[in-house]
C-alpha positions in Angstrom: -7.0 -36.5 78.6 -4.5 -35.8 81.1 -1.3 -37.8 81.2 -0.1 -39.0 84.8 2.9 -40.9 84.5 5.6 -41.8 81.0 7.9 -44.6 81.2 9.9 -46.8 78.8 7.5 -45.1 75.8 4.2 -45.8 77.8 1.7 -42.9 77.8 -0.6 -43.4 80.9 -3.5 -41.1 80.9 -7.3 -40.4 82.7 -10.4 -39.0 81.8 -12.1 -36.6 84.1 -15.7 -38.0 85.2 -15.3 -41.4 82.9 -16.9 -44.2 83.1 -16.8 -46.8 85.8 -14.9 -48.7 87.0 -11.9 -46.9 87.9 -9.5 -47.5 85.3 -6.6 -45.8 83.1 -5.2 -45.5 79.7 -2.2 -46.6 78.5 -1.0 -45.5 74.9 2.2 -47.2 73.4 3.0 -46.1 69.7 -0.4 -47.3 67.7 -1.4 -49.6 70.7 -4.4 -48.0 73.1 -5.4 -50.0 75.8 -7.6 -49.5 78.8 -6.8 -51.1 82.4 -8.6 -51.4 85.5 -6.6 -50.1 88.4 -8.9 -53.0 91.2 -8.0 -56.1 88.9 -5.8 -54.9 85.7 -8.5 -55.9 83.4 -7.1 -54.8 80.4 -9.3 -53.5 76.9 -7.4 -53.2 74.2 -4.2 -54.1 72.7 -0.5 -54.2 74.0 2.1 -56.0 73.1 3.1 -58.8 76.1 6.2 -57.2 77.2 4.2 -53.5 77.6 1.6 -55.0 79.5 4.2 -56.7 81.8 5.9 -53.4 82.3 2.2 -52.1 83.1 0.9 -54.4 85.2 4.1 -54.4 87.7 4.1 -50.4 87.5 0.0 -51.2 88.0 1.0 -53.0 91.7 3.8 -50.4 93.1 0.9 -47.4 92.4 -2.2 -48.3 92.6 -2.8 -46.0 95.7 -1.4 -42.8 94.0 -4.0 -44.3 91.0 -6.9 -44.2 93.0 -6.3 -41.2 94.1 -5.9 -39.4 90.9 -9.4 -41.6 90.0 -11.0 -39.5 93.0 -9.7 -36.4 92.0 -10.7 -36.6 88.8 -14.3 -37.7 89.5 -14.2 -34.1 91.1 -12.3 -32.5 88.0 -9.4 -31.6 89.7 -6.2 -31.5 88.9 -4.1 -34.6 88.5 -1.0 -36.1 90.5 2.1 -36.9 88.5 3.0 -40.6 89.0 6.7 -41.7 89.2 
């Protein structure tokens, strides 16, 4: 799974051709949760101050994620996220 972005420990990461809806991964020590990049659904668990740090991070890229989303329905390479 190819990692986009790191920051503060977070590991954000996405699957060529998964599953719908668009979404990414975000690992954090033992924690694994999923998150959709429309509505920040999140799957998984993640400790509240993580999945603050997400969710704003979620709302300054969410462009750039759908983006990578596209590219990797196509199995292309991946954009680094800030």
């Amino acid at each position: 799974m190819p990692e986009i972005s790191t920051f503060y420990g977070l590991i954000v990461l996405m699957n060529f051709k998964d599953h719908s809806p668009p979404h990414f991964h975000v690992w954090y020590g033992e924690y694994k949760t999923i998150v959709t990049i429309k509505d920040g659904i999140v799957k998984g668990e993640m400790p509240q101050r993580a999945l603050k740090m997400i969710f704003d991070w979620l709302e300054s890229h969410r462009i750039e994620l759908m983006e990578d989303w596209e590219l990797s329905q196509k199995s292309e390479a991946l954009k680094k996220i800030e």
